[in-house]
C-alpha positions in Angstrom: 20.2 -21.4 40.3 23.1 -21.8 42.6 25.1 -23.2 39.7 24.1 -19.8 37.3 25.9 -17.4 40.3 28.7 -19.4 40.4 29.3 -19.1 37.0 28.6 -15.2 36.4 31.1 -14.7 39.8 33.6 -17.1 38.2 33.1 -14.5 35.1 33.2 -11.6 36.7 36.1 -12.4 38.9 38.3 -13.4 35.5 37.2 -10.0 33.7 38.9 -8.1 36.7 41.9 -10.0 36.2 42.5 -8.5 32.5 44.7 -5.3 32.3 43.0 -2.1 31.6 43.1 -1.5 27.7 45.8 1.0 26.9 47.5 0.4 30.2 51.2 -0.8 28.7 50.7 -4.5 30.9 48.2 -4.5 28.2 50.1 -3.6 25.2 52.7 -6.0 25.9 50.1 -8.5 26.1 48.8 -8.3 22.5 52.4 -7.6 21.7 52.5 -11.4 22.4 49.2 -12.1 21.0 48.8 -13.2 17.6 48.2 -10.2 15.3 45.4 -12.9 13.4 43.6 -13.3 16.7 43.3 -9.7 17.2 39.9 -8.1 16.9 39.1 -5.2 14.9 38.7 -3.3 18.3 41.9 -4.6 19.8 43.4 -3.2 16.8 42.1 -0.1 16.7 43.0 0.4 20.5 46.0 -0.5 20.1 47.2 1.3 17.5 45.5 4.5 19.7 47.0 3.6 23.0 50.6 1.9 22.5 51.3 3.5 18.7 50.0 6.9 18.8 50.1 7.6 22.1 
């Protein structure tokens, strides 16, 4: 049991880490990223936030 909270706090404390989508710290981070490693949602915000703005 102990083990299982570690892990989800481990999780949750490396989600808070990630830039908010849209926020330009995260469009110059899939600038980097490989286009082929992109999903379709990281596409589609993409294009939305740091394209079209």
């Amino acid at each position: 049991m102990k083990n299982i909270l570690l892990a989800v706090f481990a999780c949750l404390i490396l989600n808070a880490c990630a830039p908010k989508v849209g926020s330009p710290e995260w469009c110059e981070k899939m600038e980097k990223k490989s286009k082929g490693d992109w999903t379709a949602n990281e596409a589609k915000d993409y294009a939305k936030h740091c394209i079209f703005k």
